[in-house]
PAMI-916301 format. One line per field, with one value per atom (N, C-alpha, C): residue number from 1; residue in one letter; atom name; y, x negated, z. Coordinates in Angstrom, 3 decimals, padded with zeros to 6 digits. Atoms other than C-alpha are relative to their C-alpha. Layout:
! PAMI-916301
nr <- [NUM, ...]
rest <- [A, ...]
atom <- [CA, ...]
north <- [Y, ...]
east <- [X, ...]
up <- [Z, ...]
! end
This chain:
! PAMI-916301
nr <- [1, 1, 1, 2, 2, 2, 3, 3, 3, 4, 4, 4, 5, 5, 5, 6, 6, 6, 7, 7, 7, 8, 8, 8, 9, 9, 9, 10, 10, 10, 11, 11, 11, 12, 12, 12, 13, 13, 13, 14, 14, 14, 15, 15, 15, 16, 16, 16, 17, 17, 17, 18, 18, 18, 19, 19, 19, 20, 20, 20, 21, 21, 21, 22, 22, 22, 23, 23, 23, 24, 24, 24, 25, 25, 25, 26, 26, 26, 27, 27, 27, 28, 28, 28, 29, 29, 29, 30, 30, 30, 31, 31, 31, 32, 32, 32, 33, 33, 33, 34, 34, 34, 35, 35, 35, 36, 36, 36, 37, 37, 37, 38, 38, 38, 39, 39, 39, 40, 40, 40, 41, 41, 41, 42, 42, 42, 43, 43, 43, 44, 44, 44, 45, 45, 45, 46, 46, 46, 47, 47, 47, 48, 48, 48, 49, 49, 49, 50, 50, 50, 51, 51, 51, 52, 52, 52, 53, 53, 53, 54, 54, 54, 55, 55, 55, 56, 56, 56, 57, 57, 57, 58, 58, 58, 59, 59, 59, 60, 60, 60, 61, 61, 61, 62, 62, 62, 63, 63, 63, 64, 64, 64, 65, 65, 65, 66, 66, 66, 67, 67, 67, 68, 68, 68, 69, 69, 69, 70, 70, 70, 71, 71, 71]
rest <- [X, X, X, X, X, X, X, X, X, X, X, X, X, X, X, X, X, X, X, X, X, X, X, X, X, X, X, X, X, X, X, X, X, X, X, X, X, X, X, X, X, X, X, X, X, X, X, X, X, X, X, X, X, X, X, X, X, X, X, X, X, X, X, X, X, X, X, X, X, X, X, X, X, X, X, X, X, X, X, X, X, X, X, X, X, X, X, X, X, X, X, X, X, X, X, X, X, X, X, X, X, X, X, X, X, X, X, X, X, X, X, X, X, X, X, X, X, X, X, X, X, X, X, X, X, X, X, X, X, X, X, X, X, X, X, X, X, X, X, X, X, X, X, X, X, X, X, X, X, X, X, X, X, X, X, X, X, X, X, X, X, X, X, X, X, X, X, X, X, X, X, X, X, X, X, X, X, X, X, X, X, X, X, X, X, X, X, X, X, X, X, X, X, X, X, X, X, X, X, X, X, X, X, X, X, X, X, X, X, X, X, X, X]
atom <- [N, CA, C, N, CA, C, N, CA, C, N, CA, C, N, CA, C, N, CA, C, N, CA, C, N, CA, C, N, CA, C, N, CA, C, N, CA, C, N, CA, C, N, CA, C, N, CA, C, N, CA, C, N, CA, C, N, CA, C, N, CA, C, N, CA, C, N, CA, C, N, CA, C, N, CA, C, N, CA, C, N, CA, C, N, CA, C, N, CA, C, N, CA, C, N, CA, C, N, CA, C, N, CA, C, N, CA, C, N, CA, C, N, CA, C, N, CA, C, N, CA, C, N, CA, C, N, CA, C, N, CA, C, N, CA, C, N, CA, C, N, CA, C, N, CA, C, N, CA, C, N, CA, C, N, CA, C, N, CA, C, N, CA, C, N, CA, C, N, CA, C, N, CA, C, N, CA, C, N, CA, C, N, CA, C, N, CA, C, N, CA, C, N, CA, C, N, CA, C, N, CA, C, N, CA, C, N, CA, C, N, CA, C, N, CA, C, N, CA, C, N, CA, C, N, CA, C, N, CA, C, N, CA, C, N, CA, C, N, CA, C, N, CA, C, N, CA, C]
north <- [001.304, 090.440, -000.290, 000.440, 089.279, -001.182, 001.578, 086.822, -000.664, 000.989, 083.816, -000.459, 000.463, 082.927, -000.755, 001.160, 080.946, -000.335, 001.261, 077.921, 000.544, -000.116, 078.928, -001.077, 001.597, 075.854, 000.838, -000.835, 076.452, 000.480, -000.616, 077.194, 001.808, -001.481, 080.471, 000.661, -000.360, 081.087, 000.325, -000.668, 081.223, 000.807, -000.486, 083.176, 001.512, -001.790, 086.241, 000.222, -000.331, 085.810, 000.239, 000.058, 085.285, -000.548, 001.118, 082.948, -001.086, 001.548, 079.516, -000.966, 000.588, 076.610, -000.232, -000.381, 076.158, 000.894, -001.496, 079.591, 000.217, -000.422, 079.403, -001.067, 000.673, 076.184, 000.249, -000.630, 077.242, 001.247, -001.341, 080.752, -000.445, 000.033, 078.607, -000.800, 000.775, 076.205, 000.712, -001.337, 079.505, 000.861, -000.662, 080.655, 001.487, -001.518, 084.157, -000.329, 000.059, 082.550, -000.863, 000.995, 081.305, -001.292, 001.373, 077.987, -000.551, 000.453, 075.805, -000.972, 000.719, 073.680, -001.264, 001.258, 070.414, -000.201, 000.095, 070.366, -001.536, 001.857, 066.223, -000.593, 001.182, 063.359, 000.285, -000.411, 064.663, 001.228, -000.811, 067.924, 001.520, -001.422, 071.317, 001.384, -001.795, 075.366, 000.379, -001.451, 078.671, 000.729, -001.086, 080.843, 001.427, -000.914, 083.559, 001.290, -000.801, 086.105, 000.476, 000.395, 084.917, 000.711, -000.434, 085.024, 001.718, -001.529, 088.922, 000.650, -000.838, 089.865, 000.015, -000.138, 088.589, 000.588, -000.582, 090.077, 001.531, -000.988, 093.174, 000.905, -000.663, 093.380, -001.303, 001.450, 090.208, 000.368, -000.501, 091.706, -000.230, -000.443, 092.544, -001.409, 000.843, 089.537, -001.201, 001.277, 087.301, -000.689, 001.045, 084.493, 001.038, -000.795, 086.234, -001.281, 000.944, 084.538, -000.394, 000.133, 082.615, 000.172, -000.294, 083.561, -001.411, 000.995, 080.288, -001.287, 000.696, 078.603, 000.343, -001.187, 081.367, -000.605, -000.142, 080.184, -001.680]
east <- [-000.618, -123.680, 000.685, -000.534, -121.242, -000.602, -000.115, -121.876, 000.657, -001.158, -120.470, 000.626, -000.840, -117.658, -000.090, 000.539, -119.286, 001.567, -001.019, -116.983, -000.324, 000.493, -117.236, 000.888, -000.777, -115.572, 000.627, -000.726, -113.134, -000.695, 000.729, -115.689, 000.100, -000.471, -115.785, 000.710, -001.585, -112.615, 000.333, -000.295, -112.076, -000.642, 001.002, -114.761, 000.584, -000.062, -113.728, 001.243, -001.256, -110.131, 000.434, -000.462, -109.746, 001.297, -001.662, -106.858, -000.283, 000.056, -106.386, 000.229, 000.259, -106.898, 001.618, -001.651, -102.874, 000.724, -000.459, -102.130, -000.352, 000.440, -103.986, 000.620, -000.629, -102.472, 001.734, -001.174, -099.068, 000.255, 000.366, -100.150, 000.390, -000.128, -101.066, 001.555, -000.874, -097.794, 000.906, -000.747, -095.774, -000.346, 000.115, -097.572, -001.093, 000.845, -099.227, -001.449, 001.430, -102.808, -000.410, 000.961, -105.249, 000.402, -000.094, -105.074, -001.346, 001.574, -107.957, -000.191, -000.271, -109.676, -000.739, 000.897, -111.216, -001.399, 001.652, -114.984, -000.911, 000.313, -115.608, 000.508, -001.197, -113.566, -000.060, -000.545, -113.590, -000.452, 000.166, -114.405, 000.691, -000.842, -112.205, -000.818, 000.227, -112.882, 000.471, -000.934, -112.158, -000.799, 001.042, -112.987, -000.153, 000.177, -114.744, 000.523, -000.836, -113.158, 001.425, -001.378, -109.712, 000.051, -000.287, -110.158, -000.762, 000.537, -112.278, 001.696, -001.384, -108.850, 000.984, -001.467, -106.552, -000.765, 000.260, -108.687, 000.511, -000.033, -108.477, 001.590, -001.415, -104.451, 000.732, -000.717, -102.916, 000.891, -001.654, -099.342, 000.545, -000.147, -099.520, -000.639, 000.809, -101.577, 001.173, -000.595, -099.844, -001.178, 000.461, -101.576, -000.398, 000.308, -102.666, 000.226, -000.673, -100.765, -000.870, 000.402, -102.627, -001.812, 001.886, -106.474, -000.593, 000.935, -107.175, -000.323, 000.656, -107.027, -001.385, 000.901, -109.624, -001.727, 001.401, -112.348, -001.137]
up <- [000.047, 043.986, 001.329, -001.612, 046.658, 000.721, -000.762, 049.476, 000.132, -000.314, 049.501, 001.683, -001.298, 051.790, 001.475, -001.433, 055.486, -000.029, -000.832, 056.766, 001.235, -001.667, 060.648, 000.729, -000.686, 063.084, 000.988, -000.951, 065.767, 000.914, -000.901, 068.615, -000.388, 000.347, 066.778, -000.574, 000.196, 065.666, 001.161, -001.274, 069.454, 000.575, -000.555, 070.536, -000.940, 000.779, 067.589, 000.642, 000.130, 067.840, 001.704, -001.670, 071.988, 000.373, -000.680, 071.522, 000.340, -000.500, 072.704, -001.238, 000.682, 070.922, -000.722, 000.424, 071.285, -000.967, 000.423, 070.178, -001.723, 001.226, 067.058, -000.918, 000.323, 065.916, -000.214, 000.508, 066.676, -001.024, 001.284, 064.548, -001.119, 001.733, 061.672, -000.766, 000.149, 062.096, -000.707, 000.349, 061.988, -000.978, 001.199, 058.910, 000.177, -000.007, 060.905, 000.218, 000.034, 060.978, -001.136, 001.136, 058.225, 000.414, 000.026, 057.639, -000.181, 000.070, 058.309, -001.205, 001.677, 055.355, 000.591, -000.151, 055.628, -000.773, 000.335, 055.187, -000.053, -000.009, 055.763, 000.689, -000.494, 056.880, 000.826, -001.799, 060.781, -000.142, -000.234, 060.256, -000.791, 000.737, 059.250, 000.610, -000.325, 059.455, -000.934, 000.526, 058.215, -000.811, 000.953, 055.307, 001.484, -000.823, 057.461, -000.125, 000.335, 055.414, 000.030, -000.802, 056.586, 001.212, -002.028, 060.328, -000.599, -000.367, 059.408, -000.280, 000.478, 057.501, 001.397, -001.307, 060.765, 000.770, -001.603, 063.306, -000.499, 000.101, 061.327, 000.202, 000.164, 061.058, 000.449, 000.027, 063.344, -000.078, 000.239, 063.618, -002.144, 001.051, 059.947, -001.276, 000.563, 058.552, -001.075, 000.741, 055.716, -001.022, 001.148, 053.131, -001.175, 001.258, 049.903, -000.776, 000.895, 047.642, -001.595, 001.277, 044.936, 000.246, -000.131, 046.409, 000.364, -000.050, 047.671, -001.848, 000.848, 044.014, -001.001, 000.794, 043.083, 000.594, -000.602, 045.686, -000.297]
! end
């Protein structure tokens, strides 16, 4: 059976990825980083499976079209 997907928060989004808080925002503005989700009225993160896919290929990294109405 698979595991389900962890939310992780930006603290560690910066800590895997080693960008700046800047850097990752402009990423997602520009489309080459996950997009974060909103988890409760002040609080957003990241499917963890996202940020594993960009660390694995950032140059190369696009959206998978159509996966987030799946989750």
């Amino acid at each position: 059976m698979r595991e389900p997907d962890r939310i992780i928060r930006l603290k560690t989004v910066l800590a895997r990825t080693g960008l700046s808080r800047s850097t990752i925002y402009r990423k997602i503005a520009a489309g080459t980083f996950p997009t974060k989700i909103k988890i409760s009225a002040n609080g957003t993160g990241w499917h963890e499976s996202d940020i594993n896919r960009w660390i694995a290929d950032p140059v190369g990294w696009r959206p998978e079209r159509g996966f987030d109405e799946f989750r």
